[in-house]
C-alpha positions in Angstrom: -40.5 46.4 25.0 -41.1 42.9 25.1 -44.7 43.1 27.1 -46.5 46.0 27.9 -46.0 48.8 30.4 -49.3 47.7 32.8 -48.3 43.7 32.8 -44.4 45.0 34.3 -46.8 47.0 36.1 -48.5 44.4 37.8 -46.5 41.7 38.3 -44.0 44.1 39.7 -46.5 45.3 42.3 -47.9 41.6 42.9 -44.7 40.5 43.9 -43.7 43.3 46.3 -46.9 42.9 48.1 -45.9 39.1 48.7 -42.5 40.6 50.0 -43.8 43.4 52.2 -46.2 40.7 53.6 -43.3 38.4 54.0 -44.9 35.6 52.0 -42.3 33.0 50.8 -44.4 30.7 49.5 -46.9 32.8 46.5 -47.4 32.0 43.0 -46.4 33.9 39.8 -48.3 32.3 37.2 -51.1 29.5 37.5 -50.6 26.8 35.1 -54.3 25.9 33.7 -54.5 23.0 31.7 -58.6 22.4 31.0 -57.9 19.1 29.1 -55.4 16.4 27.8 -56.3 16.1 24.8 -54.2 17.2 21.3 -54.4 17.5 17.7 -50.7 17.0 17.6 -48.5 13.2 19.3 -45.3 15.0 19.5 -43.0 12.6 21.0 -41.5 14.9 23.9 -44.8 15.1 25.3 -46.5 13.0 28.5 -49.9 14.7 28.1 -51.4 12.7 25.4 -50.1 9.6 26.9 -52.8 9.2 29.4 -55.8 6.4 28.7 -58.6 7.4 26.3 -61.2 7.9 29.2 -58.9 10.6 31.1 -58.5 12.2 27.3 -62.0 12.4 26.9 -62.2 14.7 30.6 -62.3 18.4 31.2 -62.2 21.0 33.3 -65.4 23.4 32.8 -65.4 27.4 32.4 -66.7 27.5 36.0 -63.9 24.9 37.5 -61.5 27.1 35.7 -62.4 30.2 36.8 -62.8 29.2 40.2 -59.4 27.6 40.4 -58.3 31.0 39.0 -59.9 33.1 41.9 -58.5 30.4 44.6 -54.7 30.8 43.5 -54.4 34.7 42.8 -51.6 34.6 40.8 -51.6 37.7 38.2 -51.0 35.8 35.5 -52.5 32.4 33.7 -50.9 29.9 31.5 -53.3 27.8 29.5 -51.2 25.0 28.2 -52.9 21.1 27.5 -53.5 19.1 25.2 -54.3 21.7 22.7 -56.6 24.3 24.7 -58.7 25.6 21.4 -60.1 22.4 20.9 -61.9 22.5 24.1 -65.3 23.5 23.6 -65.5 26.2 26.4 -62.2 28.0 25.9 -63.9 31.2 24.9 -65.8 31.8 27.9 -62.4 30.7 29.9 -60.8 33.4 28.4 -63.6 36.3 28.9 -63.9 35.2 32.6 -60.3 35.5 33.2 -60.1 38.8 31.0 -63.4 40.1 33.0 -60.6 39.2 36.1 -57.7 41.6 34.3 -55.6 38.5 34.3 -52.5 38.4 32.0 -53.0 34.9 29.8 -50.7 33.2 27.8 -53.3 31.0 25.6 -50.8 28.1 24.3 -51.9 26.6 21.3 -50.2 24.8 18.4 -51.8 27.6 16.1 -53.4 24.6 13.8 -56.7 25.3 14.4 -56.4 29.1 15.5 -57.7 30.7 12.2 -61.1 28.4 12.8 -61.3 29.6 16.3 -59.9 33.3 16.5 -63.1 34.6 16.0 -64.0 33.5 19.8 -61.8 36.2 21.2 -61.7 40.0 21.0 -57.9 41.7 21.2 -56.8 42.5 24.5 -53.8 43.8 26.5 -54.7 41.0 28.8 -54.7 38.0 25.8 -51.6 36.6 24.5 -51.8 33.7 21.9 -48.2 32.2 22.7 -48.1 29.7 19.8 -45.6 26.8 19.9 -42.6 26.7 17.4 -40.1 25.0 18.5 -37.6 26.6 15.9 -37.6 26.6 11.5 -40.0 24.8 9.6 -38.0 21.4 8.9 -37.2 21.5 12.6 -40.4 22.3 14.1 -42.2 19.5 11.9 -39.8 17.2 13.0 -40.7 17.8 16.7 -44.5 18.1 16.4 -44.0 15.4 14.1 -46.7 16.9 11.9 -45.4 17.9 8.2 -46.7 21.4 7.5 -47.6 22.3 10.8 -45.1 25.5 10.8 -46.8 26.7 7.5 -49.8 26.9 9.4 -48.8 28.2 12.5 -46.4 31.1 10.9 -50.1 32.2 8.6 -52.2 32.0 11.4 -49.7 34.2 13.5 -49.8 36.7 10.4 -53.8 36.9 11.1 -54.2 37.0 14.7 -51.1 39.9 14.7 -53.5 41.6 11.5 -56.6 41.7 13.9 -54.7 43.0 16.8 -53.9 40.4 18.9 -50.9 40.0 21.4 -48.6 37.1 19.8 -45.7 35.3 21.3 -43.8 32.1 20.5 -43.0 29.4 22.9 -39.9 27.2 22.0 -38.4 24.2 23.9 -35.1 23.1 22.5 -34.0 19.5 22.4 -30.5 17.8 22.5 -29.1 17.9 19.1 -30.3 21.1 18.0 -28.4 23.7 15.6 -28.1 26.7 17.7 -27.0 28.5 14.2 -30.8 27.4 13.4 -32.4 28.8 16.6 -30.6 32.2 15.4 -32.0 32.5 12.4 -35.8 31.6 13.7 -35.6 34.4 16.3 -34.8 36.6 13.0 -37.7 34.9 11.3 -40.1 35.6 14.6 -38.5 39.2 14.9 -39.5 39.9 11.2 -42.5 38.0 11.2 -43.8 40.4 13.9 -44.4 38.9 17.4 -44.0 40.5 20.8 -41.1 38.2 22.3 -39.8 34.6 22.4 -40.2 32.3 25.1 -37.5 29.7 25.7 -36.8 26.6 27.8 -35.2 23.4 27.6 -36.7 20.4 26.8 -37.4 18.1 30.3 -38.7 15.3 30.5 -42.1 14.3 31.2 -42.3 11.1 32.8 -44.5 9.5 30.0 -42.9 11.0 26.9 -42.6 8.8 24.6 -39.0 9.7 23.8 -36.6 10.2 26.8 -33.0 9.8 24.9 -33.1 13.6 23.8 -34.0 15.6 26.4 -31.2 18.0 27.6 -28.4 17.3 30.6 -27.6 21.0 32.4 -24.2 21.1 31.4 -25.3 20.8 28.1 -28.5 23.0 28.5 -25.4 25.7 29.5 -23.8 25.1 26.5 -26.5 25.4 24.2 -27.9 28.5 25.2 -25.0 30.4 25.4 -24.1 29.7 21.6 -27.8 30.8 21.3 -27.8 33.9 23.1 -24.3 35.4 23.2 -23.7 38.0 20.3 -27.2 38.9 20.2 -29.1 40.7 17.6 -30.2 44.2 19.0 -34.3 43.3 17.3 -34.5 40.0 19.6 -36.9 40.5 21.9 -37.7 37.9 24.6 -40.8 37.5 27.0 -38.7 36.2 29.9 -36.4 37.6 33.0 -33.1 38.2 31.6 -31.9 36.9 34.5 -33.7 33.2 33.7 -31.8 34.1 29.9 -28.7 34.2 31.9 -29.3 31.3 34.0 -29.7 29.5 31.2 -26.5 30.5 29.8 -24.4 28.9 32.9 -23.7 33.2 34.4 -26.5 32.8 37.3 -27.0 30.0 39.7 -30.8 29.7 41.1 -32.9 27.3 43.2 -36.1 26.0 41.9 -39.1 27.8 42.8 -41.3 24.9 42.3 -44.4 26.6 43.7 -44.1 30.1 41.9 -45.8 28.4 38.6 -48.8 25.6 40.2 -50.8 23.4 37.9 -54.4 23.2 38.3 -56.1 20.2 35.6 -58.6 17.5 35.4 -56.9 15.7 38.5 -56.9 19.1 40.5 -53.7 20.9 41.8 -51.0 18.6 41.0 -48.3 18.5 43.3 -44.7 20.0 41.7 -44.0 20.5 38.8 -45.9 19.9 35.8 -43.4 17.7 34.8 -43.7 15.0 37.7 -46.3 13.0 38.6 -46.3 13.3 42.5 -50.3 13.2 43.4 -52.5 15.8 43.9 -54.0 18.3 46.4 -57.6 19.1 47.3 -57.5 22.6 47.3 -54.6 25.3 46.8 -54.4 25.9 50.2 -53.5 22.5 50.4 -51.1 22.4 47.8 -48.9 25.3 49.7 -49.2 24.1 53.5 -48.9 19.8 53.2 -46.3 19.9 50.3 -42.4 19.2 51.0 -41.1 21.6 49.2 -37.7 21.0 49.6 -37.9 17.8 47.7 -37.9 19.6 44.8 -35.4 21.4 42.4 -31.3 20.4 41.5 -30.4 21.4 45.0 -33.1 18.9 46.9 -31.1 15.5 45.2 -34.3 14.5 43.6 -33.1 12.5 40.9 -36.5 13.8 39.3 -34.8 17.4 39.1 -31.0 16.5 38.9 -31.2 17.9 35.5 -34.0 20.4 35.3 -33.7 24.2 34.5 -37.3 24.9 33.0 -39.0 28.3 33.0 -41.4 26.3 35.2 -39.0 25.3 38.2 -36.5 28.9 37.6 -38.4 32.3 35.9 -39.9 32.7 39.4 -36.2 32.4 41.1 -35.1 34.9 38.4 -38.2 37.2 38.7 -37.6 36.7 42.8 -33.9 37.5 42.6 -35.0 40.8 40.8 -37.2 42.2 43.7 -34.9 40.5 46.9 -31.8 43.1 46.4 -30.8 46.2 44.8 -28.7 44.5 42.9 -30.8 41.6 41.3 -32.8 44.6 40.1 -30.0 46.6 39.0 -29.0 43.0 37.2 -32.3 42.9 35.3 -32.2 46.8 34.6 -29.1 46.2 33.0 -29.9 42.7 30.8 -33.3 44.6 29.5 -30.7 47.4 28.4 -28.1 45.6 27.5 -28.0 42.3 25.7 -25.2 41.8 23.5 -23.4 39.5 25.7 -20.0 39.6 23.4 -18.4 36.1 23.8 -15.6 34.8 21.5 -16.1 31.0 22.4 -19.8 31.0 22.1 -19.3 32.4 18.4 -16.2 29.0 17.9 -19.6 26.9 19.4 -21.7 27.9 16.5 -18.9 26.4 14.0 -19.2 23.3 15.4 -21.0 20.3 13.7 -24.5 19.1 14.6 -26.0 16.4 13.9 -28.9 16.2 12.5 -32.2 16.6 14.7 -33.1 13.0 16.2 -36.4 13.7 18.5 -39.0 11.7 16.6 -36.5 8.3 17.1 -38.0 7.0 19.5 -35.4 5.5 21.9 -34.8 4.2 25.7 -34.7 6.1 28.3 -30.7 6.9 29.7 -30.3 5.5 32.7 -30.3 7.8 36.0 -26.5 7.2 36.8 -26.4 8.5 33.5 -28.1 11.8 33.9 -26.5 12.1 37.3 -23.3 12.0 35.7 -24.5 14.8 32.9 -25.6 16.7 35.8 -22.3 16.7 37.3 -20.4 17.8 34.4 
């Protein structure tokens, strides 16, 4: 079981409270990002683009937790920047573990051994530490030689003292799909609780834009990836997302199941975009036009999005809506081979080798339109 009994617990009773009060609008995980700033320049990232005097800006414990209490959602992300670098990050935590709030604490894992001794284990803590596949692969993407090495022992030490551990992966155009397999062996044996997936999307100010993935080929990827499965692979996502993914489900975006709260206050949807910023969360839900967001909207913005950000809320919403989204979901926890012939003939097939850190020009937007379409 990929997450424990009382978080399926929770969420599951969160959620059908939203629908018995016939809420369509409620989120499913707050997205807290206290700073900016990041030990790591990986080039598929917009965060550390910002000017050195928003960098130097944070959100304190007290602004956190308050933001925390105003949005309700059951669960909290804590992405950045690099979160354990900012100075108040263990009383975050406590406050939002004093809250029995589920947290996924996203770090980078290079400075975790240095820090772990902030936190006590916790049902309620999750380190979700970012690998975005094997060692050559995941240095190439950070672009930070040895930073798997360290990540991989300081997983071994917070999974030694007890903590909850998780990966969180985002796969790029021109990955080896034969090479994702093998790293959710290496994760499997290694010891952590599930894998998180998504495909790479692009922030607006990532330095490289060539490499981030079209949906017809997002569709393509993942079902070479997670066809045939391994019985061990365990995955801290809806299978339904999983099978979005894969091109067998169709979903709208859900763009406010999953609302950021930062430095600049509740950024309008998603994460991704830069589209201004509300006052308040109350704000946020009643003055934003929602259906300018997500494939279906014609946003260029989204033409080619299918992040966990935008779509685990439309797979965890399709779950509770009908019996038989939740006798879909019953059945993927239970069953996950997913035996495909062609997806095995996809793994044969050359690929070239990993190009993220070549930095490049953006494809034009007839271009991704035309990706989009295919």
């Amino acid at each position: 079981m990929p997450v424990p009994v009382s978080q399926m617990w929770t969420v599951s009773t969160y959620v059908l409270k939203q629908k018995l009060a016939r809420r369509k609008q409620y989120p499913l995980v707050l997205m807290l990002e206290p700073l900016f700033r990041c030990n790591l320049a990986c080039a598929g990232c917009g965060k550390i683009q910002y000017p050195a005097h928003i960098l130097k800006k944070q959100l304190s414990a007290e602004e956190c937790l308050r933001a925390v209490d105003e949005c309700g959602a059951p669960m909290v992300s804590i992405p950045g920047g690099e979160p354990l670098m900012h100075p108040e990050i263990g009383a975050i935590v406590e406050g939002l573990v004093a809250r029995k709030k589920y947290i996924y604490l996203c770090t980078n894992a290079l400075l975790l051994k240095e820090k772990i001794g902030l936190f006590q284990p916790s049902k309620y803590l999750t380190f979700s530490v970012h690998l975005d596949g094997q060692q050559e692969h995941h240095d190439l993407s950070v672009c930070r030689e040895g930073g798997y090495d360290i990540a991989v022992d300081a997983i071994r030490l917070a999974l030694a003292q007890g903590f909850r551990v998780t990966t969180n992966t985002t796969l790029f155009d021109g990955t080896d799909p034969r090479s994702v397999r093998a790293f959710f062996d290496d994760m499997m044996e290694l010891g952590v609780e599930g894998m998180m997936l998504s495909p790479g999307y692009s922030y607006e100010k990532a330095p490289d834009q060539q490499h981030f993935l079209g949906r017809a080929r997002t569709r393509r990827l993942f079902r070479s990836i997670l066809s045939n499965r391994e019985k061990n692979w365990r995955f801290n996502l809806s299978p339904l997302f999983l099978e979005f993914l894969m091109g067998k489900r169709t979903y709208p975006c859900t763009p406010w199941g999953m609302p950021t709260y930062n430095v600049f206050g509740w950024q309008k949807p998603c994460y991704l975009l830069q589209d201004g910023y509300a006052d308040t969360f109350q704000q946020l839900l009643a003055e934003t036009d929602w259906a300018n967001y997500g494939t279906e909207s014609g946003n260029p913005k989204c033409a080619n999005c299918m992040v966990h950000s935008g779509y685990e809320a439309s797979a965890v919403n399709a779950t509770f809506s009908s019996l038989s989204g939740f006798l879909a979901t019953v059945k993927g926890t239970l069953f996950t081979k997913y035996a495909d012939e062609g997806a095995m003939r996809l793994l044969e097939e050359p690929v070239a080798a990993h190009p993220l850190v070549q930095i490049g020009k953006a494809r034009s937007e007839s271009e991704s339109l035309e990706e989009t379409r295919a």
